[in-house]
mmCIF file of the N, C-alpha and C atoms, coordinates in Angstrom:
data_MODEL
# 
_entry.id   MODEL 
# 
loop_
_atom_site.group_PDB 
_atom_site.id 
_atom_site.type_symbol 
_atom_site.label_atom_id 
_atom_site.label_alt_id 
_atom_site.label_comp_id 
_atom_site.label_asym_id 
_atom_site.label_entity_id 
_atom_site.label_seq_id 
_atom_site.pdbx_PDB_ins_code 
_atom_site.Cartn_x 
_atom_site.Cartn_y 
_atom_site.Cartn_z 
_atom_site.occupancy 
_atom_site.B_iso_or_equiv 
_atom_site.pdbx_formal_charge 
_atom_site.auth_seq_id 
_atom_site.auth_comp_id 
_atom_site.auth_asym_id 
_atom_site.auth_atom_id 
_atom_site.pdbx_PDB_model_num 
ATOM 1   N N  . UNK A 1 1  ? 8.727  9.994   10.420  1.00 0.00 ? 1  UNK A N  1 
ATOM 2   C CA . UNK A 1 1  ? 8.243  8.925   11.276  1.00 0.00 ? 1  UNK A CA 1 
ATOM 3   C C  . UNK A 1 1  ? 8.323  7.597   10.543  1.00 0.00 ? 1  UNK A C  1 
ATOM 4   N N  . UNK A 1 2  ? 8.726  6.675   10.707  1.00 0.00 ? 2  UNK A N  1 
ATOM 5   C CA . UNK A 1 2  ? 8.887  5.354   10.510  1.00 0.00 ? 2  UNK A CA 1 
ATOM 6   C C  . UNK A 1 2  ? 6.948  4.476   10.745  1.00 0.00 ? 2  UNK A C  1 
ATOM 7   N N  . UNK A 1 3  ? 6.347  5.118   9.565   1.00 0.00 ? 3  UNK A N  1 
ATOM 8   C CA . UNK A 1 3  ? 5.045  4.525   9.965   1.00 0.00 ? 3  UNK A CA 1 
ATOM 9   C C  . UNK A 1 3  ? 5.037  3.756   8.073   1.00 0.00 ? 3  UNK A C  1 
ATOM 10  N N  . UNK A 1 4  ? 4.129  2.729   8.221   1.00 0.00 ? 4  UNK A N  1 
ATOM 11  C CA . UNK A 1 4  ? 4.388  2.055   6.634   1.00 0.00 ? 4  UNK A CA 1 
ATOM 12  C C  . UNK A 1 4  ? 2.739  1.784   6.639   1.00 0.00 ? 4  UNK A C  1 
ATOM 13  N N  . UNK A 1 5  ? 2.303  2.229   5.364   1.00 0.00 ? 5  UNK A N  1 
ATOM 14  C CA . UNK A 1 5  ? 0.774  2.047   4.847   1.00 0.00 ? 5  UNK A CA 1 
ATOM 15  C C  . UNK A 1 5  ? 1.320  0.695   4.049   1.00 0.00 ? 5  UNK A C  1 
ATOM 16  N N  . UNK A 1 6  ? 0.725  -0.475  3.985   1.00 0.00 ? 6  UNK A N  1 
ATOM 17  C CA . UNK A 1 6  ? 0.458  -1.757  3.139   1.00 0.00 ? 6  UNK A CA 1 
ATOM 18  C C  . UNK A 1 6  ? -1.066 -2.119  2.936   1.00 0.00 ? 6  UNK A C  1 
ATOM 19  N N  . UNK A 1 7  ? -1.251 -2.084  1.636   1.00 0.00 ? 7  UNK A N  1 
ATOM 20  C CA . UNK A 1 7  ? -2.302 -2.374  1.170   1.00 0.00 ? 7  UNK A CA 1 
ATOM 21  C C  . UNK A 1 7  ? -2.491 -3.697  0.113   1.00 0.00 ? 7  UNK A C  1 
ATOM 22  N N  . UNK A 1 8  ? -3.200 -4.795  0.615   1.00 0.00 ? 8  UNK A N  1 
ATOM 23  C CA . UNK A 1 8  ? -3.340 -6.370  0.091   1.00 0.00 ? 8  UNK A CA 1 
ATOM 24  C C  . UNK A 1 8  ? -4.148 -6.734  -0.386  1.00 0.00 ? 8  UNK A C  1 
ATOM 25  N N  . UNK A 1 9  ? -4.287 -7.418  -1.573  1.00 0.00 ? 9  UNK A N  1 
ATOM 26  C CA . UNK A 1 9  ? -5.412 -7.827  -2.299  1.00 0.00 ? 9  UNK A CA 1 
ATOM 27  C C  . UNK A 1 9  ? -5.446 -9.658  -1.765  1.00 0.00 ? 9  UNK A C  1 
ATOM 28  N N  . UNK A 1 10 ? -6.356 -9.971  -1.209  1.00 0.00 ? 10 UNK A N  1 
ATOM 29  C CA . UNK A 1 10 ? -6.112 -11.592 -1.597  1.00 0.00 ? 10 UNK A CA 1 
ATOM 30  C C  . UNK A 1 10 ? -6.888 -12.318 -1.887  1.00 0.00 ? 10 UNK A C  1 
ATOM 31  N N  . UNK A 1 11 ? -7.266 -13.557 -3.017  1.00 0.00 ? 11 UNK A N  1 
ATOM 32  C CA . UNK A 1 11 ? -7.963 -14.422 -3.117  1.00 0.00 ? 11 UNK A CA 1 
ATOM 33  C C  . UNK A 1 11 ? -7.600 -15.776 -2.878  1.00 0.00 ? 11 UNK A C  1 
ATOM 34  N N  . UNK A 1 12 ? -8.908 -16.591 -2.119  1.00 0.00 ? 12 UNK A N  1 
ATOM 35  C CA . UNK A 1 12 ? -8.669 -17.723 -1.035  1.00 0.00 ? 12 UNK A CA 1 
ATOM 36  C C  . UNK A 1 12 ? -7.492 -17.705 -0.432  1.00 0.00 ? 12 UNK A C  1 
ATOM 37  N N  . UNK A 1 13 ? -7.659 -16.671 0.134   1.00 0.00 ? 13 UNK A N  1 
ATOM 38  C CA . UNK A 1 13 ? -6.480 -17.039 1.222   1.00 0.00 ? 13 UNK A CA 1 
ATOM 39  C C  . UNK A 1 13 ? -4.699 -16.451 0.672   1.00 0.00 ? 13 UNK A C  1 
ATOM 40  N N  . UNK A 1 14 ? -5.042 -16.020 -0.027  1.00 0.00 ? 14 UNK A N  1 
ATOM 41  C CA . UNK A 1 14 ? -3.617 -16.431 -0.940  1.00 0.00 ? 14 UNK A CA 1 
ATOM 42  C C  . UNK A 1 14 ? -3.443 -14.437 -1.344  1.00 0.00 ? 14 UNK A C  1 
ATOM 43  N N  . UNK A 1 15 ? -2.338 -14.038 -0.260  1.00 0.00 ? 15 UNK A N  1 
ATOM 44  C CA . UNK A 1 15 ? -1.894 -12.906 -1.290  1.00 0.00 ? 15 UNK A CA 1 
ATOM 45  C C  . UNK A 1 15 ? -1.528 -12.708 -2.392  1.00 0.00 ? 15 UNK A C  1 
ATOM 46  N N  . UNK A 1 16 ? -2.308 -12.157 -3.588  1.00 0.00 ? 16 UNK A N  1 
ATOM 47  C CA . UNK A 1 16 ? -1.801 -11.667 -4.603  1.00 0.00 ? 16 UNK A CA 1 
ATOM 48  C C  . UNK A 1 16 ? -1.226 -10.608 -5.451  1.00 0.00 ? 16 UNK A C  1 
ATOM 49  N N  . UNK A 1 17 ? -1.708 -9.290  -4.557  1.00 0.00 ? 17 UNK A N  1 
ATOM 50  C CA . UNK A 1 17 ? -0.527 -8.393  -4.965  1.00 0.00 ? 17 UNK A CA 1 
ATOM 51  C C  . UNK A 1 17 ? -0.516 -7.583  -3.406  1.00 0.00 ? 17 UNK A C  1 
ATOM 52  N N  . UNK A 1 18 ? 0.147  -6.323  -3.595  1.00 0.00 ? 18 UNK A N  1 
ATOM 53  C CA . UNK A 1 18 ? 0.415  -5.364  -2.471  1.00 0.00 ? 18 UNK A CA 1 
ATOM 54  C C  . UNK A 1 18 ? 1.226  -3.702  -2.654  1.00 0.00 ? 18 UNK A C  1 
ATOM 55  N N  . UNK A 1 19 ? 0.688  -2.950  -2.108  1.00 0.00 ? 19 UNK A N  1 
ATOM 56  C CA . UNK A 1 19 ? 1.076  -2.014  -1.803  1.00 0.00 ? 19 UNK A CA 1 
ATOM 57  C C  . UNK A 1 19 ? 2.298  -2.209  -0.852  1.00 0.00 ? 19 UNK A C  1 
ATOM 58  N N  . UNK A 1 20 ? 3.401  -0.997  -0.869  1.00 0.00 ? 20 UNK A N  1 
ATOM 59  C CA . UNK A 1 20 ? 3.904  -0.940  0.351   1.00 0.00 ? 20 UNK A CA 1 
ATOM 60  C C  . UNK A 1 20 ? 4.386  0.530   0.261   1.00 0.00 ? 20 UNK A C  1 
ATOM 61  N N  . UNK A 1 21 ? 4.187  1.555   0.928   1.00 0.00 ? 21 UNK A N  1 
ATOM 62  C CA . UNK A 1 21 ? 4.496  2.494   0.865   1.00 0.00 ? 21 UNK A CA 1 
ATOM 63  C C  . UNK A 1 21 ? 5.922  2.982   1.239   1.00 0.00 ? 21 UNK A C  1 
ATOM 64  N N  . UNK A 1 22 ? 6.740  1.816   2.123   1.00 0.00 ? 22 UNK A N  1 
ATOM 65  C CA . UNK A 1 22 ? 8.310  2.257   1.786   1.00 0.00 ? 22 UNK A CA 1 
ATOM 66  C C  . UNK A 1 22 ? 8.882  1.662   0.252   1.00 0.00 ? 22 UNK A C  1 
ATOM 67  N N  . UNK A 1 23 ? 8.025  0.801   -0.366  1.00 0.00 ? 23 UNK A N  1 
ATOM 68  C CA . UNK A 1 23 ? 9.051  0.833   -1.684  1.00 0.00 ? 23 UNK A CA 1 
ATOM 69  C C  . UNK A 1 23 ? 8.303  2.142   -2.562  1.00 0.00 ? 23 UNK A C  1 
ATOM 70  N N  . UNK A 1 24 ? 6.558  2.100   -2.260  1.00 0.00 ? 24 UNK A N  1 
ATOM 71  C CA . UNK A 1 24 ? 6.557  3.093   -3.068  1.00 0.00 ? 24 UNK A CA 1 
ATOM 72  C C  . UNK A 1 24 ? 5.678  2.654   -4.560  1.00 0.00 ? 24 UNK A C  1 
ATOM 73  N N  . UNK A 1 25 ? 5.618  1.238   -4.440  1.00 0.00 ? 25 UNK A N  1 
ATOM 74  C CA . UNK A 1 25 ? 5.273  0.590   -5.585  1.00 0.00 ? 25 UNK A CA 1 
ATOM 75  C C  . UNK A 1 25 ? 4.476  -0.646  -5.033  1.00 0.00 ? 25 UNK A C  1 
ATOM 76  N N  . UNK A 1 26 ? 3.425  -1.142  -6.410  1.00 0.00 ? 26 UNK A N  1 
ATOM 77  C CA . UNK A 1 26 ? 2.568  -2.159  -6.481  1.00 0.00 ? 26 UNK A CA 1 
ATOM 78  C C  . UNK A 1 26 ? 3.819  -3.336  -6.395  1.00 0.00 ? 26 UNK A C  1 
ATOM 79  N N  . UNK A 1 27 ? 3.726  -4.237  -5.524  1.00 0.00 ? 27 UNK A N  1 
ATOM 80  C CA . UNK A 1 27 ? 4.851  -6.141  -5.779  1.00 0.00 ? 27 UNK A CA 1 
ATOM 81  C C  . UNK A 1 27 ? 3.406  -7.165  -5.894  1.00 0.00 ? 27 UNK A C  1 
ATOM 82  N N  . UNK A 1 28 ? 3.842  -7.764  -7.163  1.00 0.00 ? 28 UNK A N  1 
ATOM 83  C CA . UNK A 1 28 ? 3.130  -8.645  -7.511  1.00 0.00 ? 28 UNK A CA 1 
ATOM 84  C C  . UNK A 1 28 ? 3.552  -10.581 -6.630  1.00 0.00 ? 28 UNK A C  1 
ATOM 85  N N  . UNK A 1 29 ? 3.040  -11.179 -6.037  1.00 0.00 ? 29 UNK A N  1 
ATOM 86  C CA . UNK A 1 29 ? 3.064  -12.543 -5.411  1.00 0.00 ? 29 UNK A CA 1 
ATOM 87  C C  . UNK A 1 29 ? 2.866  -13.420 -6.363  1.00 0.00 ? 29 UNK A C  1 
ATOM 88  N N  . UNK A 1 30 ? 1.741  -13.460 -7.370  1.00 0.00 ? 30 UNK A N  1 
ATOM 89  C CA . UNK A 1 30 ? 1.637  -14.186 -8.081  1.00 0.00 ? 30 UNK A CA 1 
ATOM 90  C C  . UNK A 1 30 ? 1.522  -14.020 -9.569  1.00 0.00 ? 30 UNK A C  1 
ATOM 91  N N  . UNK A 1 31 ? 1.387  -15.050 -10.897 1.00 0.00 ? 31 UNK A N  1 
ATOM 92  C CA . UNK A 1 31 ? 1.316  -14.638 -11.743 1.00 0.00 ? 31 UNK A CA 1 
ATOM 93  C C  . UNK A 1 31 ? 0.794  -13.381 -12.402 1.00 0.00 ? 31 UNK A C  1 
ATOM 94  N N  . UNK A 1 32 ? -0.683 -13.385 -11.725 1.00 0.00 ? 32 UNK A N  1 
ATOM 95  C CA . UNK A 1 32 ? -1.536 -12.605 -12.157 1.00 0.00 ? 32 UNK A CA 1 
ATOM 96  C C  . UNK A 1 32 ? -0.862 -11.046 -11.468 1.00 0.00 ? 32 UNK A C  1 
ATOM 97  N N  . UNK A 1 33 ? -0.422 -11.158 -9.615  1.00 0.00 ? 33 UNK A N  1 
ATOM 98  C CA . UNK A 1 33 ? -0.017 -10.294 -9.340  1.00 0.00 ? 33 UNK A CA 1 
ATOM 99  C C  . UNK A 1 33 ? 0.479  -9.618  -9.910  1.00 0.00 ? 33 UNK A C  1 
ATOM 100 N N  . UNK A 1 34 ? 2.134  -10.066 -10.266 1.00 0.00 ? 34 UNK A N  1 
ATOM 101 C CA . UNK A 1 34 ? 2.972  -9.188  -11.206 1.00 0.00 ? 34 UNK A CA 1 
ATOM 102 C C  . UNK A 1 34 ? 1.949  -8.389  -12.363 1.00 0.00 ? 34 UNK A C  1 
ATOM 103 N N  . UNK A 1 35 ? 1.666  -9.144  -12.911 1.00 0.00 ? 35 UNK A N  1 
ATOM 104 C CA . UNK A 1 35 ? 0.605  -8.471  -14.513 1.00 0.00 ? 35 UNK A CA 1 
ATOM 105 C C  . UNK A 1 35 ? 0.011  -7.235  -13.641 1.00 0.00 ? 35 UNK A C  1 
ATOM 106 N N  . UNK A 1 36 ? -0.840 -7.497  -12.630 1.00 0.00 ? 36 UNK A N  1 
ATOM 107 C CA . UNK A 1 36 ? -1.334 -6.414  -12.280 1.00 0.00 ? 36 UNK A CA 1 
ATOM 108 C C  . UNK A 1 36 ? -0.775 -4.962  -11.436 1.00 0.00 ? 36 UNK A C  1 
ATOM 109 N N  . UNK A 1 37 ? 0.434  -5.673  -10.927 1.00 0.00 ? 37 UNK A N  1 
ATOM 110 C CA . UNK A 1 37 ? 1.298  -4.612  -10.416 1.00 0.00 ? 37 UNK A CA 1 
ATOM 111 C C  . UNK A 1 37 ? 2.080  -4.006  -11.718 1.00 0.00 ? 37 UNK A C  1 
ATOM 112 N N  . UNK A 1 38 ? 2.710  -4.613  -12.337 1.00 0.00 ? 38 UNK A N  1 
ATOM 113 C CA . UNK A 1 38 ? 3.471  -3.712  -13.463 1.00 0.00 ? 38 UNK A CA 1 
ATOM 114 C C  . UNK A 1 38 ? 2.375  -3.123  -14.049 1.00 0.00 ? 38 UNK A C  1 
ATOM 115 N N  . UNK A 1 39 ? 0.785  -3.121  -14.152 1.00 0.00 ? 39 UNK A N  1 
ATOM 116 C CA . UNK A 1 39 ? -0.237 -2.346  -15.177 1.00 0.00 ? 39 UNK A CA 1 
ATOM 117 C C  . UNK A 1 39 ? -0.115 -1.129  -14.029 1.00 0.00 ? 39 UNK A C  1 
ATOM 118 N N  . UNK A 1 40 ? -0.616 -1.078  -12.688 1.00 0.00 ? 40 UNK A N  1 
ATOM 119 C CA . UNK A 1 40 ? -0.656 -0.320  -11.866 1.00 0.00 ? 40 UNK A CA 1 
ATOM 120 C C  . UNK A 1 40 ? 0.668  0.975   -11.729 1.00 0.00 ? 40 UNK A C  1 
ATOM 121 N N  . UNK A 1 41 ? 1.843  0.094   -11.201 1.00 0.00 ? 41 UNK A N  1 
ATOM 122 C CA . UNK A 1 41 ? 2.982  1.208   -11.014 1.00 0.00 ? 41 UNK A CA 1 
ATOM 123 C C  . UNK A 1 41 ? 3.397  2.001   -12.516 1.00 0.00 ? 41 UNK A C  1 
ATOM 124 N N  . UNK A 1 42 ? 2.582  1.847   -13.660 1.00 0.00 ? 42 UNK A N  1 
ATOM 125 C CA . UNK A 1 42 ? 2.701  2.463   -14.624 1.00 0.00 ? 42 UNK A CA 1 
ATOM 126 C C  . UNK A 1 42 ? 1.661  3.512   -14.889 1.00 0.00 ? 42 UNK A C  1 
ATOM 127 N N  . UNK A 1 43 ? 0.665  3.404   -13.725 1.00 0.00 ? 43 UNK A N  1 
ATOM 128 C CA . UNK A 1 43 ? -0.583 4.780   -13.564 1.00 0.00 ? 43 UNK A CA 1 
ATOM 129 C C  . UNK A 1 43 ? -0.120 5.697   -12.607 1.00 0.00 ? 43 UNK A C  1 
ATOM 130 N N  . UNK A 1 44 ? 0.697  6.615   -12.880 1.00 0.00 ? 44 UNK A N  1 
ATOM 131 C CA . UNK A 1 44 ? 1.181  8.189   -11.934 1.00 0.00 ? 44 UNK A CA 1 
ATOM 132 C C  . UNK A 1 44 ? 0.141  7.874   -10.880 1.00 0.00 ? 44 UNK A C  1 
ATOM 133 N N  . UNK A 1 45 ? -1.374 8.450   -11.411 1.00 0.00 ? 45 UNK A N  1 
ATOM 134 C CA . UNK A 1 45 ? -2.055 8.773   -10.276 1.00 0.00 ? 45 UNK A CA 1 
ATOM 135 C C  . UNK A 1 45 ? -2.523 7.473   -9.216  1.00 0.00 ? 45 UNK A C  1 
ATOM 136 N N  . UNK A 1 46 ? -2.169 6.390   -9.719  1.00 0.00 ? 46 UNK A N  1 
ATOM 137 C CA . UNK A 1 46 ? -3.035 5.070   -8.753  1.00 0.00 ? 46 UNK A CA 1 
ATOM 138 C C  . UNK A 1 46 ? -1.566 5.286   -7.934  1.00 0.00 ? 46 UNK A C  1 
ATOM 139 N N  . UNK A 1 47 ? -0.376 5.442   -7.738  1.00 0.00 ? 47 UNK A N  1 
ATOM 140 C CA . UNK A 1 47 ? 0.753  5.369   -6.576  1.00 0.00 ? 47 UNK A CA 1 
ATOM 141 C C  . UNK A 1 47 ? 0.369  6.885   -6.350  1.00 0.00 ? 47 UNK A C  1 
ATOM 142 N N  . UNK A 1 48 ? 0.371  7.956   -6.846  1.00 0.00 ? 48 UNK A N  1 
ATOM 143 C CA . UNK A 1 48 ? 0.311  8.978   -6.111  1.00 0.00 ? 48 UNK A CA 1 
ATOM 144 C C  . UNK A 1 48 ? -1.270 8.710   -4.653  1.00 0.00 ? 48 UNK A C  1 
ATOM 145 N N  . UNK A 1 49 ? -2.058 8.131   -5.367  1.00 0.00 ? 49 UNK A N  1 
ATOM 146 C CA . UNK A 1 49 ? -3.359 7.849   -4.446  1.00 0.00 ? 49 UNK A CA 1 
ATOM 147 C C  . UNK A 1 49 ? -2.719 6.844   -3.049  1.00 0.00 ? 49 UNK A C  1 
ATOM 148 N N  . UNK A 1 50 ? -2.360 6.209   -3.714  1.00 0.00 ? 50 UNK A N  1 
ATOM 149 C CA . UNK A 1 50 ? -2.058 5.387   -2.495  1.00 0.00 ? 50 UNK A CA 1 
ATOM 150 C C  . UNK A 1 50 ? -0.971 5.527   -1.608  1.00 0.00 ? 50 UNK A C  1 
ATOM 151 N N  . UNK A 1 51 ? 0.232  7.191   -2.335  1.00 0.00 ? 51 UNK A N  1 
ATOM 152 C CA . UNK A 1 51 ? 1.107  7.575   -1.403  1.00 0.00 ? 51 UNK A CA 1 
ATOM 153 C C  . UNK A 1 51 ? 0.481  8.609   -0.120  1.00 0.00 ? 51 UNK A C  1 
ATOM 154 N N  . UNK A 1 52 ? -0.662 8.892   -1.094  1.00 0.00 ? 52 UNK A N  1 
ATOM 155 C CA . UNK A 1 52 ? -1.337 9.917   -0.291  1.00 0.00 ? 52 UNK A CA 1 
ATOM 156 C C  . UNK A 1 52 ? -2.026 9.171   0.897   1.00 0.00 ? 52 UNK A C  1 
ATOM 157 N N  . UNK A 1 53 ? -2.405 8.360   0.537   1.00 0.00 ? 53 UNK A N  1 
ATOM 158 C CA . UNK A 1 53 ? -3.636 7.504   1.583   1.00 0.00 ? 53 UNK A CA 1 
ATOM 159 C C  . UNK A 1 53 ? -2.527 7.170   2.610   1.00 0.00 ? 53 UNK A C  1 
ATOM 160 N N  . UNK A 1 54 ? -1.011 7.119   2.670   1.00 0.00 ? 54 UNK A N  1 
ATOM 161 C CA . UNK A 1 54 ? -0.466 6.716   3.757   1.00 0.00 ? 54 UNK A CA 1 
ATOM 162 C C  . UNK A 1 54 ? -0.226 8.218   4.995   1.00 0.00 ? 54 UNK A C  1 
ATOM 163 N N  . UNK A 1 55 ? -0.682 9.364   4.440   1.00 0.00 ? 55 UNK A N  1 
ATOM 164 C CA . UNK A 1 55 ? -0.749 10.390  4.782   1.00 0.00 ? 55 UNK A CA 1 
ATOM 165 C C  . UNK A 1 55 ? -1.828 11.122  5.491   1.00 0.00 ? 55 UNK A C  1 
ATOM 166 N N  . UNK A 1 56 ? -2.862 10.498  4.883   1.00 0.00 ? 56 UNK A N  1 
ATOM 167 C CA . UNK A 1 56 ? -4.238 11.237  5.532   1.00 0.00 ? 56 UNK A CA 1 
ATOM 168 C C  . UNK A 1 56 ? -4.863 9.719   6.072   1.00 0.00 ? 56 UNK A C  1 
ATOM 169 N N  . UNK A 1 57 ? -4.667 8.834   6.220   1.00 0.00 ? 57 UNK A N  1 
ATOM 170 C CA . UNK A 1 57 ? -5.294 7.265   6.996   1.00 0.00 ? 57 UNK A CA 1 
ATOM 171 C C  . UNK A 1 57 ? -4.229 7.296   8.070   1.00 0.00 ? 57 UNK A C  1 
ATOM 172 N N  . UNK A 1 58 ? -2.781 6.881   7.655   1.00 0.00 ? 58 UNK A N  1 
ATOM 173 C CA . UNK A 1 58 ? -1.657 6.913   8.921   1.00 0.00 ? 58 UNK A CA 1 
ATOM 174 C C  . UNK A 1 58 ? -1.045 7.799   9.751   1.00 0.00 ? 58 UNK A C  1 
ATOM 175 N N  . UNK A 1 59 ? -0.929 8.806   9.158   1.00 0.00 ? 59 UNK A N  1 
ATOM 176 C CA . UNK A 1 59 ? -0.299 10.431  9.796   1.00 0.00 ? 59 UNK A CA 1 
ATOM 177 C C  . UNK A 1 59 ? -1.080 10.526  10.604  1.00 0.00 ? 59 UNK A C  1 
ATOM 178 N N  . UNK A 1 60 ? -2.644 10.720  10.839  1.00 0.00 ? 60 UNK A N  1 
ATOM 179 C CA . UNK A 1 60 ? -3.361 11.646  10.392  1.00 0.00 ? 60 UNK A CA 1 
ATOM 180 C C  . UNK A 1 60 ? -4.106 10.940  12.275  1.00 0.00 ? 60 UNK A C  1 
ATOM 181 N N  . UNK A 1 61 ? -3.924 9.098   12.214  1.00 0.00 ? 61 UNK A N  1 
ATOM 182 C CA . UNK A 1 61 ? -4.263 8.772   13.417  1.00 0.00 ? 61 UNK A CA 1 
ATOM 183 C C  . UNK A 1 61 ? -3.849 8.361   13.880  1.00 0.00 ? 61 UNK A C  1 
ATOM 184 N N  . UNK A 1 62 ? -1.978 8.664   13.664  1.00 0.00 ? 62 UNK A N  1 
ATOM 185 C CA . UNK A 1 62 ? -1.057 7.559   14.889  1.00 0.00 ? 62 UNK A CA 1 
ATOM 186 C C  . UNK A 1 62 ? -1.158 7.911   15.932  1.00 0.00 ? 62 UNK A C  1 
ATOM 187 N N  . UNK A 1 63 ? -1.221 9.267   15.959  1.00 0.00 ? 63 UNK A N  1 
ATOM 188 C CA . UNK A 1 63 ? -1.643 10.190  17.544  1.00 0.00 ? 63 UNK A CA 1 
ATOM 189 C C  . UNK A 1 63 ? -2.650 9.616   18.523  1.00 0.00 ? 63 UNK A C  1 
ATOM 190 N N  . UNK A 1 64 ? -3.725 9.251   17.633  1.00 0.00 ? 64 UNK A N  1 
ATOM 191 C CA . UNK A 1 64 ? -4.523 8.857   18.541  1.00 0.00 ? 64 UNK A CA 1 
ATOM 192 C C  . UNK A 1 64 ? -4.272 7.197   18.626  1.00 0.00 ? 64 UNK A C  1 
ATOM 193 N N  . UNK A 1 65 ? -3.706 6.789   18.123  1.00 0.00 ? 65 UNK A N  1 
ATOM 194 C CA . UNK A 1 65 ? -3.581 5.147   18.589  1.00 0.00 ? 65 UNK A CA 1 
ATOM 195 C C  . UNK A 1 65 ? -2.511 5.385   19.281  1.00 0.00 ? 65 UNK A C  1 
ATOM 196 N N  . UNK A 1 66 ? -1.235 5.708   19.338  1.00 0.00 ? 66 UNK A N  1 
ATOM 197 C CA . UNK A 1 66 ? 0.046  5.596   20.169  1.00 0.00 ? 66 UNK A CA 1 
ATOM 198 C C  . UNK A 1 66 ? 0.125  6.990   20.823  1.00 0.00 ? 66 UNK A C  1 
ATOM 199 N N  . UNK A 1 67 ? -0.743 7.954   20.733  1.00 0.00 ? 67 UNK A N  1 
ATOM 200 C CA . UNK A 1 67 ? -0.393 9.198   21.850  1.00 0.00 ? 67 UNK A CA 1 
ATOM 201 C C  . UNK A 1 67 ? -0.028 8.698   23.225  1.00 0.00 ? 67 UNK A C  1 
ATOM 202 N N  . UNK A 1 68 ? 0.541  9.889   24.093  1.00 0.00 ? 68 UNK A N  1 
ATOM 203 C CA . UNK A 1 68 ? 0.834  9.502   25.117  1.00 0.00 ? 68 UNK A CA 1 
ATOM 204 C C  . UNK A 1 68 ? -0.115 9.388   25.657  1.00 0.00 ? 68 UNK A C  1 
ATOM 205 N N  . UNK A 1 69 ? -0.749 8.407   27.138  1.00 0.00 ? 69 UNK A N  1 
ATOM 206 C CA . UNK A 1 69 ? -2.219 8.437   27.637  1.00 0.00 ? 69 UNK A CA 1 
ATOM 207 C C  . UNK A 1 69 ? -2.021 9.707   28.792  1.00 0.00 ? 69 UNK A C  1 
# 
């Protein structure tokens, strides 16, 4: 299924890093982003967590948001 988990950190207003579950990896926006995405996509289990979370949060209730009525 073509469904995408994104997960955003932002301060004032201003994205600074992100999840995206089709790359698979933390993308850093800003200085600090990057720093904190390259510390992140170098922890196995913090992308395995958040590959999972696109599995049991998105899988789990597209049915019930887009089922047929």
């Amino acid at each position: 299924k073509d469904i995408q988990y994104v997960f955003s950190n932002y301060y004032n207003k201003l994205e600074i890093i992100r999840f995206d579950s089709n790359l698979g990896k933390y993308v850093g926006y800003t200085e600090f982003g990057v720093k904190q995405a390259n510390y992140w996509n170098n922890i196995p289990s913090e992308i395995a967590r958040r590959r999972a979370q696109r599995e049991t949060y998105c899988l789990h209730n597209v049915d019930i948001w887009y089922g047929n009525p």
